[in-house]
Biopython code that builds the backbone (N, CA, C, O; Angstrom):
import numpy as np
from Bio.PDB.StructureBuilder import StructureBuilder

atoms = [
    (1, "UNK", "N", (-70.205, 24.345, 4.785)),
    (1, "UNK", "CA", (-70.223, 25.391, 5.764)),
    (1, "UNK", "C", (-69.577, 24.932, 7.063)),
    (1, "UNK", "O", (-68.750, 25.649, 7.627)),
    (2, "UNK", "N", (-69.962, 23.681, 7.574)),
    (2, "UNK", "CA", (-69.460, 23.144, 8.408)),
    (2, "UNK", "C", (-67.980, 21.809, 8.518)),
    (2, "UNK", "O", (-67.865, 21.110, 7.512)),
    (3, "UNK", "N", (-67.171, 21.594, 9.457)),
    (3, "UNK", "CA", (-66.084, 20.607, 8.739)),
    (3, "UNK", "C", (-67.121, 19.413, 9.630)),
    (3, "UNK", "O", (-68.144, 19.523, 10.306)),
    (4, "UNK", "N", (-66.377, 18.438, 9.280)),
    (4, "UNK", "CA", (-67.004, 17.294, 9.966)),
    (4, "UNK", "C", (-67.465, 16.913, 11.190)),
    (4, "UNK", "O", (-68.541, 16.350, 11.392)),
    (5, "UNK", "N", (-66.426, 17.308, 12.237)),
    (5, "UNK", "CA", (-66.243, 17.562, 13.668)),
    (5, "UNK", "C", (-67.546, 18.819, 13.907)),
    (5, "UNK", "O", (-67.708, 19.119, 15.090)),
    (6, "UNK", "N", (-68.304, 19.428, 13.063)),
    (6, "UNK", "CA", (-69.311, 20.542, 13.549)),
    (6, "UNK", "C", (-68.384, 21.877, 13.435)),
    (6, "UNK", "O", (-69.072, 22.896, 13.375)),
    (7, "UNK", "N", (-67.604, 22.004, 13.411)),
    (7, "UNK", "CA", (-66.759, 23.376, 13.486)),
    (7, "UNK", "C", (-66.821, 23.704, 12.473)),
    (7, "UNK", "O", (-67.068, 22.923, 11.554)),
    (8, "UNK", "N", (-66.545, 25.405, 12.253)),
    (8, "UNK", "CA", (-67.021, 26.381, 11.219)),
    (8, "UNK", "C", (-65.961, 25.904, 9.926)),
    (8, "UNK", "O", (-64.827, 25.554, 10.254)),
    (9, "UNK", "N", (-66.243, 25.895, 8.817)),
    (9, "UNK", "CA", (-65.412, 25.622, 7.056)),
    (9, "UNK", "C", (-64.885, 26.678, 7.322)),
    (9, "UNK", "O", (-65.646, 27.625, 7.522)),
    (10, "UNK", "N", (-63.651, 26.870, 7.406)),
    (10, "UNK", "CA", (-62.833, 28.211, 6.509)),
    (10, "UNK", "C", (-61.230, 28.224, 5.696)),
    (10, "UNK", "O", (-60.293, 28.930, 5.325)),
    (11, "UNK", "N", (-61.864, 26.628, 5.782)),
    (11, "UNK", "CA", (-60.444, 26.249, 4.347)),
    (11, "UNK", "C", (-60.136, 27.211, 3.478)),
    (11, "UNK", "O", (-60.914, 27.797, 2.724)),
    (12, "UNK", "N", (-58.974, 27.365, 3.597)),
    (12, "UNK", "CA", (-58.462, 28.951, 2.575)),
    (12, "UNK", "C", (-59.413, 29.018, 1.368)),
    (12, "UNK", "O", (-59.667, 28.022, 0.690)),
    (13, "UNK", "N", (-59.908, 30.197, 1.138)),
    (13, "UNK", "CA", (-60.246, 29.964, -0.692)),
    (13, "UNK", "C", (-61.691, 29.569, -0.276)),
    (13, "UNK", "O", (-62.409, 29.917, -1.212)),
    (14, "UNK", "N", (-62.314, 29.098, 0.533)),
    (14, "UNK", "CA", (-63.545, 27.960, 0.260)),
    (14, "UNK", "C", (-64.778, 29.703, -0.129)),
    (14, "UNK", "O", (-65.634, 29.859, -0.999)),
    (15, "UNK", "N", (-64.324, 30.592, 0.889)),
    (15, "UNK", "CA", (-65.651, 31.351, 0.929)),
    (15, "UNK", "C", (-65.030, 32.785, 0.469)),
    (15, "UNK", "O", (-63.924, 33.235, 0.768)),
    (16, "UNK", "N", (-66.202, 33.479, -0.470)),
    (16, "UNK", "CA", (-65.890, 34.854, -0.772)),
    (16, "UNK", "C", (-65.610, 35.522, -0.276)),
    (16, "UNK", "O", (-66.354, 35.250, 0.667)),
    (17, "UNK", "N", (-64.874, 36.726, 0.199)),
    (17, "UNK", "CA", (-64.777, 38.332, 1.325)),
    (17, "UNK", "C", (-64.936, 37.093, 2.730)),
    (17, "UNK", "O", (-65.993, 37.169, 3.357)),
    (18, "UNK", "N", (-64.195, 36.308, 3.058)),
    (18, "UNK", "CA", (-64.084, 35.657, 3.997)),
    (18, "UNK", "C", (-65.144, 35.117, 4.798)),
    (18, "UNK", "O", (-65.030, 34.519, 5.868)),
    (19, "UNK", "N", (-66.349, 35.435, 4.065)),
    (19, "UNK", "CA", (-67.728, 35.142, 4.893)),
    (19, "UNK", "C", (-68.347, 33.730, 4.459)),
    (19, "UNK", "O", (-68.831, 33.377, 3.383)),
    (20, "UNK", "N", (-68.188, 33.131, 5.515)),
    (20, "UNK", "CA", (-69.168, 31.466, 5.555)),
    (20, "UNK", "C", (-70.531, 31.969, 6.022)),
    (20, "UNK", "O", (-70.861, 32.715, 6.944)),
    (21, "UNK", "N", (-71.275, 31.254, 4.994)),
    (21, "UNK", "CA", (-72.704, 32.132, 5.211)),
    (21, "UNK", "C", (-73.596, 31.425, 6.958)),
    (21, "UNK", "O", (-74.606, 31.632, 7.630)),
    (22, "UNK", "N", (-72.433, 30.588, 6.956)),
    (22, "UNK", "CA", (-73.338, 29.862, 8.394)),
    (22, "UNK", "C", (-73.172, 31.495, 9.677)),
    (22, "UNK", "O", (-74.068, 31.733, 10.488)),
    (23, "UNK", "N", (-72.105, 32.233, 9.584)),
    (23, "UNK", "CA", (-71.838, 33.151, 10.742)),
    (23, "UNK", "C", (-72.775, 33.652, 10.997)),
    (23, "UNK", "O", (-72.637, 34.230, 12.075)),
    (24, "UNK", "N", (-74.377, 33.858, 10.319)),
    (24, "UNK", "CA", (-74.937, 34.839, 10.396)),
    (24, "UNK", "C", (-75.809, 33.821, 11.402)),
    (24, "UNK", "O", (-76.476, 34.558, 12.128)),
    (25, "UNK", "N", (-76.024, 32.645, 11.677)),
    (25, "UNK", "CA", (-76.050, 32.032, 13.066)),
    (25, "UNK", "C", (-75.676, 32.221, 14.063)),
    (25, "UNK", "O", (-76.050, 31.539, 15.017)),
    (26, "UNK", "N", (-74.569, 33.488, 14.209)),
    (26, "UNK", "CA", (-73.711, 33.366, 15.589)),
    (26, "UNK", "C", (-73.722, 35.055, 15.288)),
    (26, "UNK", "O", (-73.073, 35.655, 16.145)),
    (27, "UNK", "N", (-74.221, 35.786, 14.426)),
    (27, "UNK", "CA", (-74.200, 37.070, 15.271)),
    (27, "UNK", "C", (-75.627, 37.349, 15.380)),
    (27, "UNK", "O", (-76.491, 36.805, 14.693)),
    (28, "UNK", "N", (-75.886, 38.498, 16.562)),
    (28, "UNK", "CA", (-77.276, 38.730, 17.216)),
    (28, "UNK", "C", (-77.601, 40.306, 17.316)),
    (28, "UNK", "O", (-76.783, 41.035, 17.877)),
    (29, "UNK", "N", (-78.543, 40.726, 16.887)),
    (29, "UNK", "CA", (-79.136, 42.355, 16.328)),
    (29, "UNK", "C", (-80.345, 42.075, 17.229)),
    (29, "UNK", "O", (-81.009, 41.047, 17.362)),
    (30, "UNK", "N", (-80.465, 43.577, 17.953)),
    (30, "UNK", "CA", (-82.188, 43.536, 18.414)),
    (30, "UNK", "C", (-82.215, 45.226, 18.446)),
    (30, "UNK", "O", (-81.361, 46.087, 18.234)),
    (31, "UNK", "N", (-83.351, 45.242, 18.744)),
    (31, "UNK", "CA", (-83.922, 47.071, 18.454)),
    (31, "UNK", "C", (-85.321, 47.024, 19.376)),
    (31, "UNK", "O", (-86.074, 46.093, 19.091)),
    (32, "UNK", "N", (-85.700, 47.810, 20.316)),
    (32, "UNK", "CA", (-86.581, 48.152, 20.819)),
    (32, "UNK", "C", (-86.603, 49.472, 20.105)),
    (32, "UNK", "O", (-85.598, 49.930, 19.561)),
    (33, "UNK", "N", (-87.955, 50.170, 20.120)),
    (33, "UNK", "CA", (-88.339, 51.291, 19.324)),
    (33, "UNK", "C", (-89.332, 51.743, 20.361)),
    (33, "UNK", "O", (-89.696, 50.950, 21.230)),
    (34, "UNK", "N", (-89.743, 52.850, 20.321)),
    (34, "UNK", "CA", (-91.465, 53.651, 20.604)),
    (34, "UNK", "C", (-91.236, 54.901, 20.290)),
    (34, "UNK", "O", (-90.220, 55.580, 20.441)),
    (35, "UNK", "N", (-92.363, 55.180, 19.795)),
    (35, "UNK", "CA", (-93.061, 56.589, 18.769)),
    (35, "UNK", "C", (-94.081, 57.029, 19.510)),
    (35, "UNK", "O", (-94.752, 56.052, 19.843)),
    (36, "UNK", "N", (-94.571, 58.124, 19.972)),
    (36, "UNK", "CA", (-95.418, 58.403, 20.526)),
    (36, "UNK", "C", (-95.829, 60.322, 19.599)),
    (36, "UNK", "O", (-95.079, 61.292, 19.495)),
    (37, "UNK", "N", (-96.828, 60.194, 19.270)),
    (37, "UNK", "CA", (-97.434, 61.168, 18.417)),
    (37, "UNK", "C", (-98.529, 62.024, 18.809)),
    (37, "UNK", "O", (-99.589, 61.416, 18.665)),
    (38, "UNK", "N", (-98.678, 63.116, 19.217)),
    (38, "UNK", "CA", (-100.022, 63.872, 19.695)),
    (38, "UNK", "C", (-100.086, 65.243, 19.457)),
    (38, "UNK", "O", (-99.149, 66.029, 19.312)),
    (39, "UNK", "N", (-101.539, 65.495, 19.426)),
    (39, "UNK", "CA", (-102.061, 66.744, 18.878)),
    (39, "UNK", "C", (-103.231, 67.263, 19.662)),
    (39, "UNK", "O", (-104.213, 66.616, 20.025)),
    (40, "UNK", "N", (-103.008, 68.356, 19.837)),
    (40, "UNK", "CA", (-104.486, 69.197, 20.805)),
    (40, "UNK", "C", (-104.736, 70.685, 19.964)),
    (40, "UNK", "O", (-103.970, 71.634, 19.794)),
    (41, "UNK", "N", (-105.964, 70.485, 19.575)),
    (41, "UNK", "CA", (-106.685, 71.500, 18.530)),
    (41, "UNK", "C", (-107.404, 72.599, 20.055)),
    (41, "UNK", "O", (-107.821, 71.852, 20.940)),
    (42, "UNK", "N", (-107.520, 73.674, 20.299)),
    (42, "UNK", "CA", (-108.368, 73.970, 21.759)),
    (42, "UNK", "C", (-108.754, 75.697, 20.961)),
    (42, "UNK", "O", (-107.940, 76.500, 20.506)),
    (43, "UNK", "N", (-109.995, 75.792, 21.020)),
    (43, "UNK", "CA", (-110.439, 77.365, 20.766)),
    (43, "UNK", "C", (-111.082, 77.648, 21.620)),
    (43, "UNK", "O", (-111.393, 76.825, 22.480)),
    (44, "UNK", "N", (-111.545, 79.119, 21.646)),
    (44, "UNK", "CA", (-112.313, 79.583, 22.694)),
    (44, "UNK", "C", (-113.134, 80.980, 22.230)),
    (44, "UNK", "O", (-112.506, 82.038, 22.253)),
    (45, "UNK", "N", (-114.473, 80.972, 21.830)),
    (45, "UNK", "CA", (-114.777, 82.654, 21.605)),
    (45, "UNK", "C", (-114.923, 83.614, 22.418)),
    (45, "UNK", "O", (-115.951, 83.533, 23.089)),
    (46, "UNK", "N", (-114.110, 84.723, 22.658)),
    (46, "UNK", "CA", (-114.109, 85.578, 23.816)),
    (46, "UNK", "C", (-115.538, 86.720, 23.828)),
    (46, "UNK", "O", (-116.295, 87.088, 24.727)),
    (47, "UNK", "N", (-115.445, 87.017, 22.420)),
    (47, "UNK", "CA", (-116.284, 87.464, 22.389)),
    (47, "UNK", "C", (-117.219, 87.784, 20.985)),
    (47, "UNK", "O", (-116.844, 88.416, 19.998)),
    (48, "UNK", "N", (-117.890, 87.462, 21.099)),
    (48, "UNK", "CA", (-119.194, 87.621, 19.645)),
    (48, "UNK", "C", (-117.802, 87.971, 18.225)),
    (48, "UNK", "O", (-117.482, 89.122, 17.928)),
    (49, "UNK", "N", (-117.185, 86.735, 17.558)),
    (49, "UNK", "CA", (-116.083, 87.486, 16.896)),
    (49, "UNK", "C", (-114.960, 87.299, 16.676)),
    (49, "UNK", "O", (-114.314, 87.133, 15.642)),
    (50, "UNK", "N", (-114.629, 87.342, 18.146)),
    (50, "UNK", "CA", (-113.439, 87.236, 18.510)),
    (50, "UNK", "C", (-112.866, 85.808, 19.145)),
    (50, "UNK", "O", (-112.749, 85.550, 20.343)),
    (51, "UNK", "N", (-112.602, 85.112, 18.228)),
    (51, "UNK", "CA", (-111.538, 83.612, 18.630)),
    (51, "UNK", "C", (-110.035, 83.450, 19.141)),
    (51, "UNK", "O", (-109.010, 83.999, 18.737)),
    (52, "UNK", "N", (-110.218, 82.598, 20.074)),
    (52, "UNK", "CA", (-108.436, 82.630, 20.605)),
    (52, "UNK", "C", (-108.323, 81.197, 19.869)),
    (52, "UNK", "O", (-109.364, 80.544, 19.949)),
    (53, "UNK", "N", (-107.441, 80.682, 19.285)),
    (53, "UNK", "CA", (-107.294, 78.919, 19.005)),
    (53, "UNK", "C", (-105.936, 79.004, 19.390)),
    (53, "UNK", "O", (-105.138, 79.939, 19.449)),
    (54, "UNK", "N", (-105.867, 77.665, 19.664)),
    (54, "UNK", "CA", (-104.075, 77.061, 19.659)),
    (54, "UNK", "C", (-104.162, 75.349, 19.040)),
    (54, "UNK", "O", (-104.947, 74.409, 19.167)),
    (55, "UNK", "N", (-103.140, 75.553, 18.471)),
    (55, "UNK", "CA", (-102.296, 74.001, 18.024)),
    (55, "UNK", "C", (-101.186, 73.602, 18.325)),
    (55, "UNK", "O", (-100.103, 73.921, 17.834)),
    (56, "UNK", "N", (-101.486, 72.665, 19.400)),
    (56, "UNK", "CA", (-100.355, 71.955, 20.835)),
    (56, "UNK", "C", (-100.096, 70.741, 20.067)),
    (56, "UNK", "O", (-101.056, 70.163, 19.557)),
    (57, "UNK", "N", (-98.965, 70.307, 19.929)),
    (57, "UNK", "CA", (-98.477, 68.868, 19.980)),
    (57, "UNK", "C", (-97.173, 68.793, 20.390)),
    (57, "UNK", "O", (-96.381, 69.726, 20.517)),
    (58, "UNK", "N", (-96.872, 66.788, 20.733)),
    (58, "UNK", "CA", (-95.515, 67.017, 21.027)),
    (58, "UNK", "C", (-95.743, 65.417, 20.578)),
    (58, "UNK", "O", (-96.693, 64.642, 20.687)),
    (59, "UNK", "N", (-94.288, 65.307, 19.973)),
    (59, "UNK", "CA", (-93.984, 63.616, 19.709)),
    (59, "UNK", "C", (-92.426, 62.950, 20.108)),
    (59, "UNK", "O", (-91.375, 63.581, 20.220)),
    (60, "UNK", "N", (-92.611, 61.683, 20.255)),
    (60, "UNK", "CA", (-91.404, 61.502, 21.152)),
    (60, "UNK", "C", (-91.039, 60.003, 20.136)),
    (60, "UNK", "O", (-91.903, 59.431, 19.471)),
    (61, "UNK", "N", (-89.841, 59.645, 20.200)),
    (61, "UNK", "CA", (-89.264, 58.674, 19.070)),
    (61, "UNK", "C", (-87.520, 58.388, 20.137)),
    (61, "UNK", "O", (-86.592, 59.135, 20.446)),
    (62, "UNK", "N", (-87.848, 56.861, 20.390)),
    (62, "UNK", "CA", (-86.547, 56.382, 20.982)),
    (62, "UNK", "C", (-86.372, 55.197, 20.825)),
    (62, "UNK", "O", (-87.320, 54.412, 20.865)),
    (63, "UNK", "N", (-85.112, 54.805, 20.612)),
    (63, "UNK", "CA", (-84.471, 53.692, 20.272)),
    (63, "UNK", "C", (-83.407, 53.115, 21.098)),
    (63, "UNK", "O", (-82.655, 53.865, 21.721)),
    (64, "UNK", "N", (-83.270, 51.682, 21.158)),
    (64, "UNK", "CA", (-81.949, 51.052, 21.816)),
    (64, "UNK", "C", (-81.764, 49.645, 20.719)),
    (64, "UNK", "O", (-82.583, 48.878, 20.213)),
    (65, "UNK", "N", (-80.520, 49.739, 20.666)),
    (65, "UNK", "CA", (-79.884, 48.751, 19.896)),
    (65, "UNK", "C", (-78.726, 47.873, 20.247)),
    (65, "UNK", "O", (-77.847, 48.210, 21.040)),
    (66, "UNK", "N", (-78.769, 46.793, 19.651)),
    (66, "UNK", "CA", (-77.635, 46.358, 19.899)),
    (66, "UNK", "C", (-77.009, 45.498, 19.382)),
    (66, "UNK", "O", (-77.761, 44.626, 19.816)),
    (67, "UNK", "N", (-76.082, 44.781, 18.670)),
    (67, "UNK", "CA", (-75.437, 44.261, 17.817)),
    (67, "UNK", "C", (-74.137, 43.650, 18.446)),
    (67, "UNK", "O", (-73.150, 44.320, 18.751)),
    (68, "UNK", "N", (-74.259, 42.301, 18.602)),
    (68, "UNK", "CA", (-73.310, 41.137, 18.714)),
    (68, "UNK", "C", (-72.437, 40.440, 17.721)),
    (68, "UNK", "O", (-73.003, 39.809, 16.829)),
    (69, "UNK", "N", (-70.923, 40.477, 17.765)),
    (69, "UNK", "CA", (-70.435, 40.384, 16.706)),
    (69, "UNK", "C", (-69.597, 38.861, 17.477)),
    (69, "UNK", "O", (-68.962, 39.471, 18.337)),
    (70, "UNK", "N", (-69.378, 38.000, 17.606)),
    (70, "UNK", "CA", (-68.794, 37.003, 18.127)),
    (70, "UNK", "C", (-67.344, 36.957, 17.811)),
    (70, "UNK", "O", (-67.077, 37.830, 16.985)),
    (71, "UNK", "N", (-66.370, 36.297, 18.146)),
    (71, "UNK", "CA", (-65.058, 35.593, 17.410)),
    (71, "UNK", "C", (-64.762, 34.743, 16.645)),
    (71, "UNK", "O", (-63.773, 34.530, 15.945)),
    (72, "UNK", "N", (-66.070, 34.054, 16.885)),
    (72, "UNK", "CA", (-66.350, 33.095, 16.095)),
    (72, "UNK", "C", (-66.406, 33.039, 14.390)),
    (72, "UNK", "O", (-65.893, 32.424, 13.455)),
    (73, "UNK", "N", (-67.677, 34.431, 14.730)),
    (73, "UNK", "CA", (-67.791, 34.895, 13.344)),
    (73, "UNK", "C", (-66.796, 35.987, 11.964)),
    (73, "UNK", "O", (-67.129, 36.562, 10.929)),
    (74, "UNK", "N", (-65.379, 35.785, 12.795)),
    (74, "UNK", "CA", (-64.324, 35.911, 11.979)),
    (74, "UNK", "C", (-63.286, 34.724, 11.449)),
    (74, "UNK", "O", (-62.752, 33.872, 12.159)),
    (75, "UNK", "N", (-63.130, 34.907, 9.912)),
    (75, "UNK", "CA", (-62.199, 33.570, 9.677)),
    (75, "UNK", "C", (-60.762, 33.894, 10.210)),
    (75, "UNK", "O", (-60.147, 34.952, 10.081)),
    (76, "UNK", "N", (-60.393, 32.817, 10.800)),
    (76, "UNK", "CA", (-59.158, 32.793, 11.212)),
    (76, "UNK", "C", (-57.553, 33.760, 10.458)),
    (76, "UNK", "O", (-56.564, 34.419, 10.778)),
    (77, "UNK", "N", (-58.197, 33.268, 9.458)),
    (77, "UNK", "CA", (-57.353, 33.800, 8.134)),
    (77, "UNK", "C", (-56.885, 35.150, 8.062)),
    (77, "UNK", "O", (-55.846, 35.430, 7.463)),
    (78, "UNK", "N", (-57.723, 36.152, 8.744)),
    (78, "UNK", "CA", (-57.833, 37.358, 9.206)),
    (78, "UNK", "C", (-57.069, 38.085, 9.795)),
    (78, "UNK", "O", (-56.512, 39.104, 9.387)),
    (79, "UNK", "N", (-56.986, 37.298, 11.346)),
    (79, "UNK", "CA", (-56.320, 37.520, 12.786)),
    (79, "UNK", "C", (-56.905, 38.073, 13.467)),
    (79, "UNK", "O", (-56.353, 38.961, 14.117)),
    (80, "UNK", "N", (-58.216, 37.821, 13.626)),
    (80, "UNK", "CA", (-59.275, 39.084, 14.417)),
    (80, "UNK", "C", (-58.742, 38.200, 15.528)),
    (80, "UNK", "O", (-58.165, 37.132, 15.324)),
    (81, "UNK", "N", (-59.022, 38.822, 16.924)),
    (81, "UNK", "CA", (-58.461, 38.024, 18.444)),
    (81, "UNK", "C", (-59.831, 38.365, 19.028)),
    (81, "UNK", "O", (-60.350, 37.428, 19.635)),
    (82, "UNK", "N", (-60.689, 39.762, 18.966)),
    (82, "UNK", "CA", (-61.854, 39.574, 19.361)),
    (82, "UNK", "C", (-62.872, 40.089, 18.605)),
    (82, "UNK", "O", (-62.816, 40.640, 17.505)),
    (83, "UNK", "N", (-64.030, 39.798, 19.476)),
    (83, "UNK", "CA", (-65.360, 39.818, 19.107)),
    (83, "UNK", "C", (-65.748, 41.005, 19.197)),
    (83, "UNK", "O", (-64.820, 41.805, 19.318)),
    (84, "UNK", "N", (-67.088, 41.574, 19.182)),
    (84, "UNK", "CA", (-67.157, 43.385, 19.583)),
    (84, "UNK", "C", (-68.726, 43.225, 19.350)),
    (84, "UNK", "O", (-69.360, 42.349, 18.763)),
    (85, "UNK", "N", (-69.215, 44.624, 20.159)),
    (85, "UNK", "CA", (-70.321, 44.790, 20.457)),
    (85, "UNK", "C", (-70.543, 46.101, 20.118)),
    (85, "UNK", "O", (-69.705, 47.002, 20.133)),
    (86, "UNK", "N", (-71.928, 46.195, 19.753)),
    (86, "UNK", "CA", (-71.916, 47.939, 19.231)),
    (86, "UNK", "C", (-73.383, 48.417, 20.250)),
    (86, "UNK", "O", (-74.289, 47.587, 20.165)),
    (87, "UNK", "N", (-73.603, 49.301, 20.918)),
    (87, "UNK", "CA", (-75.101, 49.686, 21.810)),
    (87, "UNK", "C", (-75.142, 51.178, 21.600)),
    (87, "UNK", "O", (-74.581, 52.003, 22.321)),
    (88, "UNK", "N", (-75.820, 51.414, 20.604)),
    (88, "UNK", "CA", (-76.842, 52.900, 20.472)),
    (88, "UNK", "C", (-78.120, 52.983, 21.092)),
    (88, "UNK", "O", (-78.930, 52.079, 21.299)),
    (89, "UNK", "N", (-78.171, 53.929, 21.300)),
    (89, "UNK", "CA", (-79.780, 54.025, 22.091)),
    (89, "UNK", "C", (-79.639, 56.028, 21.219)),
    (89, "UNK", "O", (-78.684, 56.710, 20.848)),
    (90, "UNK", "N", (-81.276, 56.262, 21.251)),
    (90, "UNK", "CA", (-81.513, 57.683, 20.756)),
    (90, "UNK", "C", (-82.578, 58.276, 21.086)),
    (90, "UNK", "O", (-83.511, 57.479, 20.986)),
    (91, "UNK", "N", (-82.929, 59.317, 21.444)),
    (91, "UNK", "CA", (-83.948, 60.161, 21.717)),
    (91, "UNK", "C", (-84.255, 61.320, 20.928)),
    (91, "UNK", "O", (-83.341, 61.991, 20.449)),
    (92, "UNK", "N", (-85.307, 61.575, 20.775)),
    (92, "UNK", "CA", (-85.518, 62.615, 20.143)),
    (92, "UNK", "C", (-86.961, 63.112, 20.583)),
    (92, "UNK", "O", (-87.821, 62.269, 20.323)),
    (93, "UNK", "N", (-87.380, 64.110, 21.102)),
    (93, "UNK", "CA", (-88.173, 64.923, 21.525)),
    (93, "UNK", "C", (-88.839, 65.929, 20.516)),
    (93, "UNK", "O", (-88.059, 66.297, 19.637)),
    (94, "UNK", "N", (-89.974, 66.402, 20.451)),
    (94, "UNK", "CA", (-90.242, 68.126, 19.283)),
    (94, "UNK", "C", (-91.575, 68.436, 20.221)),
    (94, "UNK", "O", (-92.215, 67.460, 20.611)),
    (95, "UNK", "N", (-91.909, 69.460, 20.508)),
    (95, "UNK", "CA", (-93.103, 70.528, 20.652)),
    (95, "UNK", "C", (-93.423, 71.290, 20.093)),
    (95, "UNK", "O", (-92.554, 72.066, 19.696)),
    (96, "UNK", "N", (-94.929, 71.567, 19.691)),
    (96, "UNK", "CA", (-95.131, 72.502, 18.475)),
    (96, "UNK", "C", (-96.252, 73.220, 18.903)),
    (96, "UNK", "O", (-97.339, 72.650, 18.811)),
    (97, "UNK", "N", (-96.193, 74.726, 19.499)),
    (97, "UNK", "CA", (-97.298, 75.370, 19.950)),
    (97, "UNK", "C", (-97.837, 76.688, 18.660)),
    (97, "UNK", "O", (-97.050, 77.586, 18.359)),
    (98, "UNK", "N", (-98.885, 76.625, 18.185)),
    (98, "UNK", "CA", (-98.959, 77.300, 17.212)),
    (98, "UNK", "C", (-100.792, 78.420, 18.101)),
    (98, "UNK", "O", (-101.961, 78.087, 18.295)),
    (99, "UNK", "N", (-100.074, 79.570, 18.319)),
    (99, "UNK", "CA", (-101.005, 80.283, 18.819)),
    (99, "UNK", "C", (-101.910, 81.060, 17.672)),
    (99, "UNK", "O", (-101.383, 81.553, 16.675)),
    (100, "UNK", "N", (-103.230, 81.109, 17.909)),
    (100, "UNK", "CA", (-104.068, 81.891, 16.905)),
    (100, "UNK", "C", (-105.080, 82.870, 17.499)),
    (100, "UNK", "O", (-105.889, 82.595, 18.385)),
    (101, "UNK", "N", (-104.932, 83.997, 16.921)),
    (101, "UNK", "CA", (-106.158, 84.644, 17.302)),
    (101, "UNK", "C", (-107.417, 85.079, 15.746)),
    (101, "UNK", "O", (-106.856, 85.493, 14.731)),
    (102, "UNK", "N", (-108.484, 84.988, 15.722)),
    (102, "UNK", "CA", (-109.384, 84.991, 14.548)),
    (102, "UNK", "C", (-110.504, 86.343, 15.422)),
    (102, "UNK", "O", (-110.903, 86.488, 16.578)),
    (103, "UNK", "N", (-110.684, 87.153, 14.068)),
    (103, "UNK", "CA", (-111.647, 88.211, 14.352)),
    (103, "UNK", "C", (-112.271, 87.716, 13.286)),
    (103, "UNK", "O", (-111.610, 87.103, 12.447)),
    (104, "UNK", "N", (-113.923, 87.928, 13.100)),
    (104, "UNK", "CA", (-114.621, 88.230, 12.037)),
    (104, "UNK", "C", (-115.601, 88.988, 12.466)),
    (104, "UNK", "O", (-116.114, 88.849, 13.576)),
    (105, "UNK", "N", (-116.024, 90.063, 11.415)),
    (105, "UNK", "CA", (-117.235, 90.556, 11.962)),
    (105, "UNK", "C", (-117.778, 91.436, 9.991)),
    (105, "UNK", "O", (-117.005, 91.770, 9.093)),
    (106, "UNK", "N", (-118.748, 91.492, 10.011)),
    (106, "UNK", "CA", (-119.796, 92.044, 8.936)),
    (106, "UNK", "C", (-119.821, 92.717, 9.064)),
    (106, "UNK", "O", (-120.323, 93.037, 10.141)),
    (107, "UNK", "N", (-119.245, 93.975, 8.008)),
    (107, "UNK", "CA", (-119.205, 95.414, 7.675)),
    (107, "UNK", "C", (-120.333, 95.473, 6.506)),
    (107, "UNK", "O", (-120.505, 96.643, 6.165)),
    (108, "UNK", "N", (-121.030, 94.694, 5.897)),
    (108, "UNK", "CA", (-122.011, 95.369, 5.243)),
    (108, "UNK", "C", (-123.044, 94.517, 4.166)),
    (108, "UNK", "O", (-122.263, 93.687, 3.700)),
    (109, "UNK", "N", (-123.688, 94.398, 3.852)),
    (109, "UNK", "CA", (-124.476, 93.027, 2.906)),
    (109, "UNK", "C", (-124.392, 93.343, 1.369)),
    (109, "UNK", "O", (-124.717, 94.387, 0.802)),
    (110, "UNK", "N", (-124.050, 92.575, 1.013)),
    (110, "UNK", "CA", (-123.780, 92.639, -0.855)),
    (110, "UNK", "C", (-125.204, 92.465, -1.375)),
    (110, "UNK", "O", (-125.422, 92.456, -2.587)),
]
sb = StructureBuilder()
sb.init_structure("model")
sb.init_model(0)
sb.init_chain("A")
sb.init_seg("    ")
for serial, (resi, resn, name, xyz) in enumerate(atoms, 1):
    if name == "N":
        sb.init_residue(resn, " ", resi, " ")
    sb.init_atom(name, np.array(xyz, "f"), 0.0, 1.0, " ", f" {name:<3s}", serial, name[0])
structure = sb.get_structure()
């Protein structure tokens, strides 16, 4: 993987699809994440019967990324000249209001 001097092997031929498995030493991935999930159940009887309910939630999901690709970690053989960096980040938001109203009442005994 390495030549003698410490520097990366990439004697023609030595490695498959040009990859010396040492590169994966020299590139760098990270990911921060948070999920946040909630729910509110809330009723109320107005009157002898008569129910108001609701079902409130909202959840939240975001990401940042980032991915280091070095120069290093291309074989020469190639001609890559540089390195590259990739940074996604994502958001995503939802609210979910589900309104209810409930009557019951006894029209008669079986």
């Amino acid at each position: 993987m390495y030549n003698a001097d410490g520097s990366m092997n990439w004697e023609n031929g030595t490695w498959p699809f040009y990859t010396n498995p040492a590169i994966y030493k020299l590139l760098k991935y990270s990911i921060n994440s948070q999920n946040v999930v909630s729910n509110l159940n809330l009723g109320y009887e107005v009157i002898t019967g008569l129910k108001f309910k609701a079902n409130v939630g909202y959840n939240l999901l975001s990401s940042r990324d980032l991915n280091l690709v070095p120069i290093a970690a291309n074989d020469p053989i190639l001609g890559v000249t540089t390195g590259f960096s990739d940074h996604t980040s994502g958001l995503t938001q939802t609210w979910i209001a589900e309104p209810q109203v409930e009557y019951q009442k006894e029209i008669g005994h079986w």
